[in-house]
C-alpha positions as CSV (number, residue, x, y, z in Angstrom):
1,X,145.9,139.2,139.4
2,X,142.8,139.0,141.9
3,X,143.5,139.8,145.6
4,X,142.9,137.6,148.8
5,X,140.7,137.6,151.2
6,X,142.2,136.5,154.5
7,X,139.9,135.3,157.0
8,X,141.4,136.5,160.6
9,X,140.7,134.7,163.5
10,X,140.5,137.5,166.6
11,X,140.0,137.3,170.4
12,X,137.3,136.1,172.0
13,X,138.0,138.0,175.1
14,X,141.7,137.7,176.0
15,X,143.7,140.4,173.4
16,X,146.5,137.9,173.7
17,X,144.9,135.1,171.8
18,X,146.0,137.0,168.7
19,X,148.6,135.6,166.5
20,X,151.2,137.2,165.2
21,X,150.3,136.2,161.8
22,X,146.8,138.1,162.2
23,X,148.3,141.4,163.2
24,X,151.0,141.3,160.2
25,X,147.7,140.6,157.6
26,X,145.6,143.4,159.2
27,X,148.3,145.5,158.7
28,X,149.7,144.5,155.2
29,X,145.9,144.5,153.9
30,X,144.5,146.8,151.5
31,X,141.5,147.0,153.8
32,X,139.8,145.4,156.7
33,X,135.6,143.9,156.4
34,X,135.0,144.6,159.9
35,X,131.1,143.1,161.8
36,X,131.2,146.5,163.8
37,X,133.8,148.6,162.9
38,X,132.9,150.8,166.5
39,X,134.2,147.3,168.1
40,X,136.8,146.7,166.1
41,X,138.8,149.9,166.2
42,X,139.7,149.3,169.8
43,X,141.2,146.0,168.5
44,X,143.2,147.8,166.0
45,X,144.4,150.5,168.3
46,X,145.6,148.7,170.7
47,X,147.7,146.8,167.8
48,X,148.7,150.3,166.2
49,X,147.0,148.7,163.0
50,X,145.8,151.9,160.8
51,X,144.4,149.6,157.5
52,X,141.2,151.2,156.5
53,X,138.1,149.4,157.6
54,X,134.8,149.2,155.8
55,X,131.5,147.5,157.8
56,X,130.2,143.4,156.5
57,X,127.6,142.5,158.9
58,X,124.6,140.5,159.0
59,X,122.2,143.1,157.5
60,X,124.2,144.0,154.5
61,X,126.2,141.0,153.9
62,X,124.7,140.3,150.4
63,X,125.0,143.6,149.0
64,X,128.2,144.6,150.1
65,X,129.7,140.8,149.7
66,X,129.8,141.9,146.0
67,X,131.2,144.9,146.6
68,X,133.4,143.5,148.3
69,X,134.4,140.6,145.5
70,X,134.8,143.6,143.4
71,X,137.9,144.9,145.2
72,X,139.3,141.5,145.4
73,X,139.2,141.1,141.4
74,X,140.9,144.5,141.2
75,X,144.0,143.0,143.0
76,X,143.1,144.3,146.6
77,X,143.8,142.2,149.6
78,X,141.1,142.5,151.9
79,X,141.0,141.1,156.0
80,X,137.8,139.9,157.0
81,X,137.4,140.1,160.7
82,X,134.0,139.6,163.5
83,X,133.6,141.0,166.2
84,X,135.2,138.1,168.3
85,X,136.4,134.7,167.1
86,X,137.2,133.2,163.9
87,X,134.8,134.6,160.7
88,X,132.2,132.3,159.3
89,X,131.7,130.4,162.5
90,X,128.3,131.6,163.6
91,X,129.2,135.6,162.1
92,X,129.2,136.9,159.1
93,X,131.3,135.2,156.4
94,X,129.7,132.2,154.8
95,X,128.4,134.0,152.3
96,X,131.4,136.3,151.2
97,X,133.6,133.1,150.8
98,X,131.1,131.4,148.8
99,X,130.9,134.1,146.3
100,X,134.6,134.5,146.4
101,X,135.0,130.5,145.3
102,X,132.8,130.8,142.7
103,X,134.5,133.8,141.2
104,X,138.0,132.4,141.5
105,X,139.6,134.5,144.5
106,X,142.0,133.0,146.7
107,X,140.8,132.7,149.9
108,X,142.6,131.5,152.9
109,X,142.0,131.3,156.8
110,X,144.1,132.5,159.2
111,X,143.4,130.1,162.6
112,X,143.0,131.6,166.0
113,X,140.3,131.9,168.9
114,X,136.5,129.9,168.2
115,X,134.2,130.0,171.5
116,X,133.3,126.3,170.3
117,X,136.8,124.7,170.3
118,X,137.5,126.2,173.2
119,X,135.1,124.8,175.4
120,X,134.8,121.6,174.1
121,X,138.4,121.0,175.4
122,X,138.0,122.5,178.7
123,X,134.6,120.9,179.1
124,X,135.5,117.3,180.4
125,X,133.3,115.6,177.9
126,X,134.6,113.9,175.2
127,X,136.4,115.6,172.5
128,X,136.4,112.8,169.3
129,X,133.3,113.3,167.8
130,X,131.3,116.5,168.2
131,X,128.0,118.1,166.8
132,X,128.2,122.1,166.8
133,X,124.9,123.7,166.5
134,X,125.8,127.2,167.5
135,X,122.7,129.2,168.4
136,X,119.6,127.3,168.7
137,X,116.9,129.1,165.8
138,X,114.7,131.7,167.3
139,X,112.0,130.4,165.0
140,X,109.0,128.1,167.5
141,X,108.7,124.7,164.7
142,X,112.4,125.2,163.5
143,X,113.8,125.0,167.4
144,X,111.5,122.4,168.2
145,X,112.7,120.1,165.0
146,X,116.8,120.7,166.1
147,X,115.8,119.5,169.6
148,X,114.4,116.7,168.4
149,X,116.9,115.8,165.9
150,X,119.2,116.3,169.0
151,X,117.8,113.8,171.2
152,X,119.3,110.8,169.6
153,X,122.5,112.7,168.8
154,X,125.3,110.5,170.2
155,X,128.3,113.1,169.9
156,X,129.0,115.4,172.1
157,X,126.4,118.7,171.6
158,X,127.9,121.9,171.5
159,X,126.0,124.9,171.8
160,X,126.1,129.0,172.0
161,X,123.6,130.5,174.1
162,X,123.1,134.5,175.3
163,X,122.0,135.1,179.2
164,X,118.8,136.2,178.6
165,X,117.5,133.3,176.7
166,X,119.6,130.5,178.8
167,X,116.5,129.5,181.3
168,X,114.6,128.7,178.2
169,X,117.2,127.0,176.2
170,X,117.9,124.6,179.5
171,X,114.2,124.4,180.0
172,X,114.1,122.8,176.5
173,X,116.6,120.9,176.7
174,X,115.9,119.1,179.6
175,X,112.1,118.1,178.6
176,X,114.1,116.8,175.3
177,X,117.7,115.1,176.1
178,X,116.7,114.5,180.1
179,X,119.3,115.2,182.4
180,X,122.8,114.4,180.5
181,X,125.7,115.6,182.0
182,X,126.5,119.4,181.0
183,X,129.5,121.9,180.8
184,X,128.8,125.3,181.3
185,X,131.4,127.4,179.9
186,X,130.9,131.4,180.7
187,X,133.1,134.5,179.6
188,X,135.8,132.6,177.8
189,X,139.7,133.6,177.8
190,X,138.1,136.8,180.0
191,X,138.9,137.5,184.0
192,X,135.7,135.4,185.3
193,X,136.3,132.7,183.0
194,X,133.8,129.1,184.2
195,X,134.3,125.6,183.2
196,X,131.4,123.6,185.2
197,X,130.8,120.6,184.7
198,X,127.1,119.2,185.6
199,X,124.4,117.9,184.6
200,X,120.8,119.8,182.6
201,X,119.1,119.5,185.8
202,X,121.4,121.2,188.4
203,X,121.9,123.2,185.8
204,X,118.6,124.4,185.3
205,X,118.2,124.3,189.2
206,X,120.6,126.8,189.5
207,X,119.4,129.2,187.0
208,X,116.1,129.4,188.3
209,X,117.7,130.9,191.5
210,X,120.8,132.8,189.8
211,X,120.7,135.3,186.8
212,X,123.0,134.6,184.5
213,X,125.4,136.8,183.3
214,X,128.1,136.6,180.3
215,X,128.2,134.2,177.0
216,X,127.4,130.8,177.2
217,X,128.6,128.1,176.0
218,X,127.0,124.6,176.7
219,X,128.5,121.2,175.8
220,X,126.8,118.4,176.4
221,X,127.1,114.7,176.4
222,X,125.9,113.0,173.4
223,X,123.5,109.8,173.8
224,X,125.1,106.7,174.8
225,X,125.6,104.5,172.1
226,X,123.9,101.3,174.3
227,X,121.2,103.3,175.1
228,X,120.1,104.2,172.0
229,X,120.6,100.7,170.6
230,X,118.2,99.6,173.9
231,X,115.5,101.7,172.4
232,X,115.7,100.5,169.5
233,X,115.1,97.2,170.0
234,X,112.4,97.6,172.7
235,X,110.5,99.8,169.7
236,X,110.8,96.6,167.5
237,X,109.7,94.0,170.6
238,X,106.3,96.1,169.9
239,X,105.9,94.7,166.6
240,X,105.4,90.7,165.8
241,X,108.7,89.4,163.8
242,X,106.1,89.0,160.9
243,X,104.9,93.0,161.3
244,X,108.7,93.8,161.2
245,X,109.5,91.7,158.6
246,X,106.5,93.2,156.6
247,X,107.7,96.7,157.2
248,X,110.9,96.3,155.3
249,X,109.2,94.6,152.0
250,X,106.6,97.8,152.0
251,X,110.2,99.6,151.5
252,X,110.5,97.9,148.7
253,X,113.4,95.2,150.7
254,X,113.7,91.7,149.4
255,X,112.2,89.2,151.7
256,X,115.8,87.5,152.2
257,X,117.5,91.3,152.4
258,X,114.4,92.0,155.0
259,X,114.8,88.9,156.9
260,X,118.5,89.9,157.7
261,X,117.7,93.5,158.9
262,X,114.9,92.2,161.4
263,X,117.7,89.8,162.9
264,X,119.5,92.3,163.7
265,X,117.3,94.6,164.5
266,X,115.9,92.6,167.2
267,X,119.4,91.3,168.2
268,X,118.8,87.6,167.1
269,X,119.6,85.2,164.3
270,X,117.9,84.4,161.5
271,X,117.3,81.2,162.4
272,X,115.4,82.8,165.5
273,X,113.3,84.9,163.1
274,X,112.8,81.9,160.6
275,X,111.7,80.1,163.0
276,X,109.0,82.6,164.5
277,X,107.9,83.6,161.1
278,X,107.2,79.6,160.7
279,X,105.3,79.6,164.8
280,X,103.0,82.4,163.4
281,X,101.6,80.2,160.3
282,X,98.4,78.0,160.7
């Protein structure tokens, strides 16, 4: 019989977030994959939780991911923990649970305390539909192509930002999304917990003046759904009906199939475009 590896969900910043469940499975396991053990032992202190802990982090999460795997298959049950919130969710983990699925090993979550969730209900904005990006790539082109893929996203945006880097990130984002309304969640679960809802702008306005301090977490309003459906059509009034219609068949669309897509597209009926495609004939 393999092991388990339980996925533990821990505080963010409040040490009562923790379930009960959690504590029983970090003490019951065989051992504990801990992002910073140094962190994580005041954690387990304060829970009298004396499981050994071993260190899966960013820089060795390959390697020791089959070390790992290799306890599991000799029966071990093994806790994976992060330094704060629920494993896999922008820390390390991905990888561990991938190899563990394609060697057979049970693996099951155990649901607590994500930044993400968090503010996104807290944050005023709607809650249905969301897009989680976590940290914005450090990367120049790969930033540059998120943002842009962004900029017609019409969920509500969620990401994770660090205080030194925040003037930038709002920077960015208000040359790309404009000035959308914003909530600005700081230092989660902690004392000095902020909810603030804005918009980019002030936002941005305020930073300029104010260092910030703490983990951020911005939500922000997806694109309205009538706006982008306005650009899109005043993109299309740029081309002639016959230069739309002409775009679709170089896709390799039937002329009736094409014909169809223009109408709507241009928010008209076929008739209307049959009947401009006839105007534009000598």
């Amino acid at each position: 019989m393999t092991g388990t590896l339980y996925l533990c969900a821990t505080p963010i910043g409040n040490l009562e977030d923790i379930t009960y469940r959690v504590v029983r499975t970090l003490k019951e396991a065989d051992l504990i994959a801990a992002e910073d053990t140094r962190n994580s032992i005041r954690l387990l202190s304060h829970f009298d939780i004396r499981t050994p802990m071993t260190s899966y982090h960013e820089h060795n999460k390959i390697e020791k991911a089959r070390w790992l795997t290799g306890r599991l298959r000799e029966g071990q049950n093994i806790a994976l923990i992060t330094d704060a919130g629920t494993p896999g969710i922008s820390d390390p983990g991905e990888e561990l649970v991938r190899l563990c699925h394609e060697e057979g090993i049970r693996v099951t979550s155990l649901p607590g305390p994500a930044a993400c969730i968090t503010a996104l209900t807290m944050s005023g904005l709607a809650t249905r539909r969301f897009a989680f990006e976590a940290f914005l790539p450090r990367d120049k082109k790969e930033r540059a192509e998120i943002l842009s893929q962004l900029k017609d996203e019409t969920r509500t945006i969620v990401l994770y930002e660090a205080p030194h880097r925040l003037l930038r990130t709002l920077q960015e984002l208000y040359q790309t999304l404009g000035s959308r309304r914003l909530s600005v969640c700081r230092e989660l679960t902690k004392r000095h917990e902020e909810a603030t809802l804005t918009t980019i702008e002030d936002c941005l306005n305020y930073y300029k003046d104010n260092d910030p301090r703490g983990e951020y977490v911005l939500v922000i309003e997806g694109k309205p759904f009538a706006a982008l459906k306005q650009e899109a059509q005043e993109s299309w009034a740029r081309l002639s009906v016959a230069e739309h219609l002409e775009l679709y068949i170089s896709q390799g669309t039937g002329r009736k199939e094409a014909m169809k897509l223009v109408a709507k597209d241009r928010g008209v009926s076929k008739r209307d475009v049959y009947q401009a495609l006839l105007d534009t004939m000598p």
